[in-house]
C-alpha positions in Angstrom: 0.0 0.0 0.0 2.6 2.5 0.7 5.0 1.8 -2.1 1.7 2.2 -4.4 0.8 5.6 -2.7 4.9 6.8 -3.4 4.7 5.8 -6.7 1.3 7.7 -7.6 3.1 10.5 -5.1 5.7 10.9 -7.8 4.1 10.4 -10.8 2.0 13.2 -9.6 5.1 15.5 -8.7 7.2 14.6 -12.1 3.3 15.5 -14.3 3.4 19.1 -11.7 7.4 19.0 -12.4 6.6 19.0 -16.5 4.0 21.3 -16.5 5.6 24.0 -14.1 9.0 23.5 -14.7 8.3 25.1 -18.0 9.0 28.5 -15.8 13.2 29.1 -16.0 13.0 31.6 -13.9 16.3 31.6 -12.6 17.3 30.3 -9.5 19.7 32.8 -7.8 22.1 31.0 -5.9 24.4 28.1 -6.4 24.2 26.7 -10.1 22.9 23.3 -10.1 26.4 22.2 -11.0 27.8 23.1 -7.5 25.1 21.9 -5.4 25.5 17.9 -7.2 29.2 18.9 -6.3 28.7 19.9 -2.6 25.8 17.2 -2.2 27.9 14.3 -3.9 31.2 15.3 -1.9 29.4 15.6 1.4 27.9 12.3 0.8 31.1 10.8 -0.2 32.6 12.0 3.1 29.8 11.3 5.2 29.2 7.3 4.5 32.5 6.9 6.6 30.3 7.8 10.2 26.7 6.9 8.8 24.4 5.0 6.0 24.0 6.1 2.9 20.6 7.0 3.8 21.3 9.6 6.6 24.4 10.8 4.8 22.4 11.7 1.7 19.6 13.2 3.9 22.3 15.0 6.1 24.0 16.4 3.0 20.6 17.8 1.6 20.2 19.5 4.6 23.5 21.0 5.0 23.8 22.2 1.3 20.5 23.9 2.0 21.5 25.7 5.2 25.0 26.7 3.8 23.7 27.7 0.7 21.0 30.0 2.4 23.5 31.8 4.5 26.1 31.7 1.8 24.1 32.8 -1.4 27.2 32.1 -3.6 29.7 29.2 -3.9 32.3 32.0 -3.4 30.8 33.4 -0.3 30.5 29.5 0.7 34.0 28.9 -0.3 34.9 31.3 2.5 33.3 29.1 5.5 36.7 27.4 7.5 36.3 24.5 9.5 36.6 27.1 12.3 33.1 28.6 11.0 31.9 25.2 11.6 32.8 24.8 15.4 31.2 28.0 16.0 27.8 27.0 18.3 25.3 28.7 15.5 26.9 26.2 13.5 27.1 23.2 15.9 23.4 23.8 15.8 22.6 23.6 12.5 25.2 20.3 11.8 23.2 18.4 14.9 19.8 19.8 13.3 20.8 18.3 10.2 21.9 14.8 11.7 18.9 14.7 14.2 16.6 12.1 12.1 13.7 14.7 11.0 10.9 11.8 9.9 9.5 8.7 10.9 10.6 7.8 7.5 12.3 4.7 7.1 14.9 3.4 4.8 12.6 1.3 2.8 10.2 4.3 2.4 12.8 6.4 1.1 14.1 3.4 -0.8 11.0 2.5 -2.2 10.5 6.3 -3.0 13.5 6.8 -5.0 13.1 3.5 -7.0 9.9 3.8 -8.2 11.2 8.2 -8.9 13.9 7.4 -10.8 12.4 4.7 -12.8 9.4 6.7 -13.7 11.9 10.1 -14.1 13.7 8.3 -16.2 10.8 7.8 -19.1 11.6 11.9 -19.6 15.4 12.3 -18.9 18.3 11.0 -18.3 19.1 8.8 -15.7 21.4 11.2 -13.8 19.3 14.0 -13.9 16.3 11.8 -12.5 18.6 10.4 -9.5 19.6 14.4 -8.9 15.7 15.2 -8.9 14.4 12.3 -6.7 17.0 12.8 -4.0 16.2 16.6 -3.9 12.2 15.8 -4.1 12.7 13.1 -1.3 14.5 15.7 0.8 11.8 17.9 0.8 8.6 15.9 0.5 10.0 14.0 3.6 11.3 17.7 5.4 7.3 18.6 4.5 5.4 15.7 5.8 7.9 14.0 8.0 5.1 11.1 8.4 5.3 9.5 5.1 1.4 8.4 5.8 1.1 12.6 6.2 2.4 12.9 2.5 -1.3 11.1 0.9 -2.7 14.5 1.8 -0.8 15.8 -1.1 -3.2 16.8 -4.1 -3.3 17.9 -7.5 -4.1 21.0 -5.9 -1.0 20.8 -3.5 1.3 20.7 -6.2 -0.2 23.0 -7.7 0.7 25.5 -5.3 3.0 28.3 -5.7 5.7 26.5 -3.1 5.2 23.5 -4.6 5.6 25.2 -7.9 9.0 26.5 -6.7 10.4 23.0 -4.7 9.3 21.6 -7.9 11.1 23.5 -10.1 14.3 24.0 -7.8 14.8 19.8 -7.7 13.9 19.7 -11.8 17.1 22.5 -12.0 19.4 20.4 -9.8 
């Protein structure tokens, strides 16, 4: 029952992604290069304390809160490992390794299998992986009881936030 609901979850978020994605408004920010570069590093580092689940989801976060506070990658280039031991940071690092969901592996497992392999019919395989980690991250940050997420509707996604998380994972 729940692997059907993810899959009709995404199928509904890649038909939103493909109708509003069609807006290219530009992102300010990181280009999408530099996040995959961040996100993929971080995880790289990251599987040496944890699983690959929590280290992608913990390198999702933290790309998101370093990027918000440093707006460019040179601004971001700038953060020591000082910066990092500071307690506003300390804060934000535990925040980010705290689990945020009663999702579990298999949900999220289940959710990127059946993403990617629907994803897929429309692009490339890398690009779908990119987009189904970054919609994972935020569907789960959104409902963080994966039951909570069958409230999403056409109408949900439809939404100008949903419109925008949409269209920020489609650019990654």
């Amino acid at each position: 029952m729940k692997k059907k609901f993810l899959s009709i979850l995404f199928v509904s978020i890649l038909f939103t992604c493909e109708i509003f994605a069609q807006d290219t408004t530009a992102k300010k920010g990181w280009p999408s290069s530099e996040r995959y570069t961040f996100i993929a590093e971080c995880i790289k580092t990251a599987r040496v304390g944890m699983s690959d689940d929590s280290a992608r989801s913990y390198c999702y976060c933290m790309q998101e809160k370093i990027e918000k506070k440093y707006p460019t990658t040179e601004e971001a280039a700038k953060l020591s490992s000082a910066d990092l031991e500071t307690p506003e940071w300390k804060k934000e690092i535990q925040n980010c390794l705290a689990p945020a969901s009663t999702w579990s592996t298999k949900d999220r497992s289940d959710f990127l299998s059946e993403c990617v392999k629907s994803a897929k019919e429309k692009v490339s395989e890398e690009k779908s992986k990119n987009y189904c980690e970054c919609i994972l991250f935020k569907v789960e940050k959104k409902y963080p009881n994966p039951l909570d997420a069958g409230n999403i509707t056409q109408e949900t996604l439809s939404s100008p936030g949903w419109k925008k998380m949409i269209a920020d994972c489609f650019a990654f």
